[in-house]
N, C-alpha and C positions, 0 to 999 in steps of 0.2 A: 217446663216453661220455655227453653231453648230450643227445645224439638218444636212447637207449637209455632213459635217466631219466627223458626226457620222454613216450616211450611209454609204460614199465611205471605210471608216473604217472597217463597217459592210461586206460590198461587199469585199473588197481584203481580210479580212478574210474568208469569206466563199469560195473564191474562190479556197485559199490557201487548204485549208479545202477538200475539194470538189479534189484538184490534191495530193494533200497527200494522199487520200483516194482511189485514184483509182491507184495510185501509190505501194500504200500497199498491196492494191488487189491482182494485176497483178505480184507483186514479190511473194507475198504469193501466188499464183495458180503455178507460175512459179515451186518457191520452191519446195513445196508441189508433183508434177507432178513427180522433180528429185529425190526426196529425197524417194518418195514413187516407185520409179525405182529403185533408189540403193539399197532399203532395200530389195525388191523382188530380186534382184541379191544377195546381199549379203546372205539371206534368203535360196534361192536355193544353193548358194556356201557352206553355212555353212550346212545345209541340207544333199550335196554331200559330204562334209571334214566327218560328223559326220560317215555315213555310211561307208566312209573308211579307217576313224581312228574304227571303230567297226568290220571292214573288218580283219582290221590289229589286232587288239588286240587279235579274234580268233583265227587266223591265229599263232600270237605267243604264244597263250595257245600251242595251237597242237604244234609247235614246240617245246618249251618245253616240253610237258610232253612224245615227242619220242627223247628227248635228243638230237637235234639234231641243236646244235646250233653253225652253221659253218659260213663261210662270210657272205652267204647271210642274214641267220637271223639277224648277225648284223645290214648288211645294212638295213635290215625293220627294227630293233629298230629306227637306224638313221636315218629312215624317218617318220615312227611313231613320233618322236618327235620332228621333222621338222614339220610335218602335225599340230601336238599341238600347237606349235608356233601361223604357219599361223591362226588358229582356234581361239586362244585368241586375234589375230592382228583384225582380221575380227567383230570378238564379241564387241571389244571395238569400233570400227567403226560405227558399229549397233547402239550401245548406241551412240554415238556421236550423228547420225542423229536421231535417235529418241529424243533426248535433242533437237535438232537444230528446228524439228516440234512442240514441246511443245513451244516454243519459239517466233514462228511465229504464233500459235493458241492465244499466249495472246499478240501479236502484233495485232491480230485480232478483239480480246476483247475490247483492249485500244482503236482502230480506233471505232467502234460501241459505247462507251461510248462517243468519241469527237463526234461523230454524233448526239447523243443523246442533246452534250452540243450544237454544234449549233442550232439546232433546235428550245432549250429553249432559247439561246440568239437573234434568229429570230423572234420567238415570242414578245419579250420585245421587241424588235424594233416593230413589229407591234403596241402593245399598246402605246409606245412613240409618233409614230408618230399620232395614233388615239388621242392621245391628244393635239401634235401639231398643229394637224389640226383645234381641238375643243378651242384651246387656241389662232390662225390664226382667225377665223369665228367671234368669242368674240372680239377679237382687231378691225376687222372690224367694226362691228356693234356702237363698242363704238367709235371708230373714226368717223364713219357715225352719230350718237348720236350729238357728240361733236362739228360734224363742224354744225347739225343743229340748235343748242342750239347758238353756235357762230354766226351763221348769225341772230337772232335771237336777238341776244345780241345786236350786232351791229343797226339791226336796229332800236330797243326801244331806244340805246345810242342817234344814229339822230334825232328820233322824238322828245325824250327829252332836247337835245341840242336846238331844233330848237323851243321847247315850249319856253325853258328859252330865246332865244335870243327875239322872239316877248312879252313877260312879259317884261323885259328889257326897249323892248321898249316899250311900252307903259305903262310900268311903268314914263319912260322920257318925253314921249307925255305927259302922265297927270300932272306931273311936271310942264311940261311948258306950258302946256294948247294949246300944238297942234295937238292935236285927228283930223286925220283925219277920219273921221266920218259921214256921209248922212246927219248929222245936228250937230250944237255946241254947246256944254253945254251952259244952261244960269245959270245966278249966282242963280238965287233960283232953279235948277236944282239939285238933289242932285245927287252926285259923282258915286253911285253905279247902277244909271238908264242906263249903256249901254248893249246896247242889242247884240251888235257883239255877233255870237257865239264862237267865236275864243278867245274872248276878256272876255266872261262871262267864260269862261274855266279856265281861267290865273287866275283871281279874286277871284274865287270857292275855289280853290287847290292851294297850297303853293309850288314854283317852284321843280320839279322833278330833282334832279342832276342824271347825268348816272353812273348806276351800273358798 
């Protein structure tokens, strides 16, 4: 029952294990796909602001230095520094999803170390039950052992029972002097001349009680 618990145990953890895992995957690839899209976009965007935030900064060198700084030039300062804006909004962006992939690379790490753990705890199951099996085989044998030794028992217990019942009697028979016998004691007969094999057994050896 404890070997059974500890498999089914083993089993819905690894199962668990095994949809975590591909679970983790499949978001991580997912991620990984968009995040590595937006940065190429953001990449190209920042890219495109840099060039014409550098556009513009020329541009208002020269206007400066021909003194000529009428609405328009304003309005490029004020977009100049609108562009700067967007440019720092975007840059932190960048870092965001760049954190968000470091993130997911050691969400990646952790998954490959739980993989690594079940494995090792697959293993210990393996040996466990290699010994269940070898400690299953030994119970048999000894069970098998035991009930032969017991049949075994039993029937020396019988034979001995059955020695002591005929001593018994014929212990009673010679008591009373009625040996049934192929012929009868005579009185100058002495006591120990029967030749029963059964009866020279009992006489020989001192009653057997059962073990």
């Amino acid at each position: 029952m404890l070997k059974q618990q500890y498999e089914a145990s083993l089993e819905e953890l690894k199962k668990s294990q095994e949809v975590e895992k591909d679970s983790l995957n499949e978001s991580f690839k997912e991620t990984e796909a968009a995040l590595s899209e937006k940065i190429d976009e953001l990449t190209s965007l920042n890219n495109s602001l840099n060039e014409k935030l550098k556009a513009e900064d020329d541009r208002r060198k020269a206007l400066r230095e021909k003194n000529q700084k009428d609405s328009h030039t304003l309005y490029l300062e004020q977009e100049l520094e609108s562009l700067k804006v967007v440019l720092d909004i975007k840059n932190e962006q960048l870092h965001q999803q760049n954190k968000k992939l470091m993130q997911m690379e050691n969400i990646v790490e952790k998954n490959i170390k739980l993989d690594e753990c079940l494995k090792k705890v697959q293993q210990e199951n393996e040996d466990f039950r290699a010994r269940m099996d070898r400690h299953a085989a030994l119970s048999r044998q000894l069970s098998t052992e035991q009930s032969v030794l017991q049949e075994s028992l039993e029937k020396e217990s019988k034979v001995n029972k059955r020695l002591s019942m005929e001593n018994e009697e014929l212990l009673w028979k010679l008591h009373n002097g009625d040996l049934s016998s192929p012929r009868k004691l005579s009185p100058s007969s002495p006591s120990m001349s029967l030749q029963s094999p059964r009866s020279s057994g009992v006489f020989s050896n001192p009653a057997v009680t059962p073990r």
